[in-house]
C-alpha positions as CSV (number, residue, x, y, z in Angstrom):
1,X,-15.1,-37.0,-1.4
2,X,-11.6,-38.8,-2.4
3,X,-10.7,-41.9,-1.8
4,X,-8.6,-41.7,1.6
5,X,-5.2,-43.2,1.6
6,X,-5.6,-43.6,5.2
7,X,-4.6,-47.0,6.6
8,X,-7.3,-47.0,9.1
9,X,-10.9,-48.4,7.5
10,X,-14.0,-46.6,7.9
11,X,-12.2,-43.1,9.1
12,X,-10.7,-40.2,7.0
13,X,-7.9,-38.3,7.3
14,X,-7.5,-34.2,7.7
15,X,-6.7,-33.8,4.3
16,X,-9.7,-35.7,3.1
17,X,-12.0,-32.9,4.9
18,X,-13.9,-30.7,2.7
19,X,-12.6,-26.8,2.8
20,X,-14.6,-25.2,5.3
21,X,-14.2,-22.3,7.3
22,X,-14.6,-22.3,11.3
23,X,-14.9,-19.2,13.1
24,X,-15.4,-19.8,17.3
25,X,-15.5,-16.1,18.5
26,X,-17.5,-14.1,20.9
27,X,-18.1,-10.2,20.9
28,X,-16.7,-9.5,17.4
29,X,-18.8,-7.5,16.3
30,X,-18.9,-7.7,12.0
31,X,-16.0,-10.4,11.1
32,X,-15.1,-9.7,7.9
33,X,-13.7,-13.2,7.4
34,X,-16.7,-14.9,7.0
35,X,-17.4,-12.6,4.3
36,X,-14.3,-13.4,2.8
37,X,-14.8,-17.1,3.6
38,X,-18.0,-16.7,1.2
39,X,-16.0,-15.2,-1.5
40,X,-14.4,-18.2,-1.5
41,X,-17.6,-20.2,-1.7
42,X,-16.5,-22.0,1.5
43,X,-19.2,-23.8,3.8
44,X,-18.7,-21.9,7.3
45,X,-19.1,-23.4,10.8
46,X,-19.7,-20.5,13.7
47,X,-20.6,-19.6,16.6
48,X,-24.0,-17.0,17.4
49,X,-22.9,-13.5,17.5
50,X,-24.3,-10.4,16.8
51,X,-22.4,-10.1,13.4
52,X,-21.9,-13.5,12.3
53,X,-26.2,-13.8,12.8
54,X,-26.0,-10.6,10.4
55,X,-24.3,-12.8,7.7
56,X,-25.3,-16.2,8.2
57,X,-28.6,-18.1,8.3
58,X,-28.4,-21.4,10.2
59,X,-28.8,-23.7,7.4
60,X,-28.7,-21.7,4.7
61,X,-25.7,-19.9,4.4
62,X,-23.6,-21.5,6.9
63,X,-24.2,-23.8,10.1
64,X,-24.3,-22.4,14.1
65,X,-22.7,-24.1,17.2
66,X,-22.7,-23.4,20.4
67,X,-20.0,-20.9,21.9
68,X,-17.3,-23.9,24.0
69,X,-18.8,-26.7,22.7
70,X,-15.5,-28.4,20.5
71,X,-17.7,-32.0,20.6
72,X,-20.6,-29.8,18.3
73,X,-18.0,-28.0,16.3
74,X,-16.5,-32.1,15.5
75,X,-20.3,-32.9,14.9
76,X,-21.0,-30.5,12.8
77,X,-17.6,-30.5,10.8
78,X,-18.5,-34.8,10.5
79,X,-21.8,-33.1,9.2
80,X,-20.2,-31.8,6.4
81,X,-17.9,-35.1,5.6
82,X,-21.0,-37.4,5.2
83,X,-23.2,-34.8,3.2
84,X,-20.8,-33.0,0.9
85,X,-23.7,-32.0,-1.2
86,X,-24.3,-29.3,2.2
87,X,-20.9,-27.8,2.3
88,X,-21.5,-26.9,-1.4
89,X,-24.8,-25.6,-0.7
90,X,-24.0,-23.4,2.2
91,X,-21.0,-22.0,0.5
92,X,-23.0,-21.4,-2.9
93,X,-25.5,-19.5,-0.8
94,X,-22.8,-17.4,1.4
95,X,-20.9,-16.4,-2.2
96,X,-24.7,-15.3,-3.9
97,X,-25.2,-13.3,-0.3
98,X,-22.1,-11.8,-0.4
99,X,-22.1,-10.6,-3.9
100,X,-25.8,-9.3,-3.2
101,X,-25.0,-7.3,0.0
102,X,-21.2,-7.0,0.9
103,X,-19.2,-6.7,-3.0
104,X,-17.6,-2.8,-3.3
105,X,-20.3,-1.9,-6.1
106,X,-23.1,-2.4,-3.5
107,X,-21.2,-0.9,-0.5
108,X,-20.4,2.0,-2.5
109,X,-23.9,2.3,-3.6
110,X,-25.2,2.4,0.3
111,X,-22.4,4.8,1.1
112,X,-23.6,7.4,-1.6
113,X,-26.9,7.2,-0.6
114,X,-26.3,7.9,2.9
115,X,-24.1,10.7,1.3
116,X,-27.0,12.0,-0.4
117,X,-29.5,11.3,2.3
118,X,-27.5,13.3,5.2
119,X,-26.9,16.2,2.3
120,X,-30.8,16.4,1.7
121,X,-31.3,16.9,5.4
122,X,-29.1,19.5,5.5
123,X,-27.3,18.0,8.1
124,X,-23.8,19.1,6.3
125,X,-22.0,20.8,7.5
126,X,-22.6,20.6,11.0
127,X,-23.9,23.9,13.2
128,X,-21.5,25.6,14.4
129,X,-22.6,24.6,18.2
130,X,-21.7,21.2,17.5
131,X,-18.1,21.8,16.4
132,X,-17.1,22.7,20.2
133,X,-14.1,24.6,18.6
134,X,-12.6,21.1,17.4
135,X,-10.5,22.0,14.1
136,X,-11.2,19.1,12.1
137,X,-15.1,20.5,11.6
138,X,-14.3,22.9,9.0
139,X,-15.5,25.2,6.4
140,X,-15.3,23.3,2.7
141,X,-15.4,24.8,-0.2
142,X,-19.3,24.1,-1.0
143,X,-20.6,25.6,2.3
144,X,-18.7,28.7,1.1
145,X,-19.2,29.2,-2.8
146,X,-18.4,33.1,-1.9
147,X,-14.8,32.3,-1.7
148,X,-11.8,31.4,-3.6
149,X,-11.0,27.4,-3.5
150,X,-7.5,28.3,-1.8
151,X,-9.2,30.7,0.7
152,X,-11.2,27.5,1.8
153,X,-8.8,26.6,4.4
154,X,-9.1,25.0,7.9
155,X,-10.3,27.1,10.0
156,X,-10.3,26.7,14.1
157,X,-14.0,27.4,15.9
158,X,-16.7,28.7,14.3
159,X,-16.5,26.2,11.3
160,X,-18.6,28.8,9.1
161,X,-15.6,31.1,9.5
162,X,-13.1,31.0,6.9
163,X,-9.5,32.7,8.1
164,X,-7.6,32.9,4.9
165,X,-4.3,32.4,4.3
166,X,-3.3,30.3,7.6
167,X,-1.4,27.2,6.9
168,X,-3.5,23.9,7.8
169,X,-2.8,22.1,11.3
170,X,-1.4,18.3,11.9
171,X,-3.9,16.5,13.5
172,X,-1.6,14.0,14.7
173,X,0.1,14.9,18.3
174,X,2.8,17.4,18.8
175,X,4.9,14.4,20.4
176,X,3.8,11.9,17.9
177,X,7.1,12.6,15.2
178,X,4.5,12.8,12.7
179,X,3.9,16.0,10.9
């Protein structure tokens, strides 16, 4: 820690406080931040959530306190003042967990996978029963390898029809000024 220029003996002042990150929500579901707070390699105070227990371990990769409780989030931020060793520790771990399961080349990996799992069980594309005549279910040009690439157009209904030429529909609304 540096040496406080703080007038007042035995305290420190804000700008003395190790980086950390404190995130007090409730119902967020997957908060990117903290994430982003351990690409940073930054120690992270929160409260328990359904996502934020998904990223951090109590302890381990970043410390819990209890949802309206600003006396434990003071605690625990005092926590981190006296044992500076911690906030490195934490916010080592959170970077290493983040690389390991949040960083693009490992996201991108689970996406094309899922790809390739939903493709295996022929779940693609969808029965025509499930499209309920919406027009964004349509016929691509891989479910239709008996056609021409430009007569692989979006096709209302029956997404295994393919009506050729018909020019493609906005899916924005009519009164939206978007075309």
């Amino acid at each position: 820690m540096r040496p406080c220029n703080s007038s007042a003996i035995g305290r420190t002042c804000p700008s003395c406080w190790p980086a950390s990150f404190i995130w007090l929500a409730r119902g967020e579901g997957m908060p990117h931040v903290i994430a982003e707070a351990g690409a940073a390699g930054l120690p992270v105070i929160a409260t328990r959530d359904n996502g934020t227990e998904q990223q951090i371990t109590d302890n381990e990769t970043g410390l819990f306190v209890p949802h309206g409780s600003p006396p434990a989030v003071a605690a625990t931020l005092g926590r981190l003042l006296r044992e500076p060793g911690l906030g490195r520790r934490l916010g080592r771990n959170l970077r290493h967990k983040v690389e390991r399961e949040y960083s693009a080349r490992v996201v991108i990996r689970r996406w094309e996978a899922l790809f390739d799992e939903v493709i295996a069980e022929g779940a693609w594309p969808p029965p025509a029963a499930a499209s309920h005549g919406h027009p964004r279910y349509h016929a691509s040009r891989e479910s239709l390898p008996h056609r021409r690439p430009q007569e692989a157009v979006e096709a209302p209904g029956d997404p295994s029809v393919c009506r050729a030429p018909s020019p493609p529909r906005s899916v924005w609304p009519a009164d939206s000024g978007i075309a």
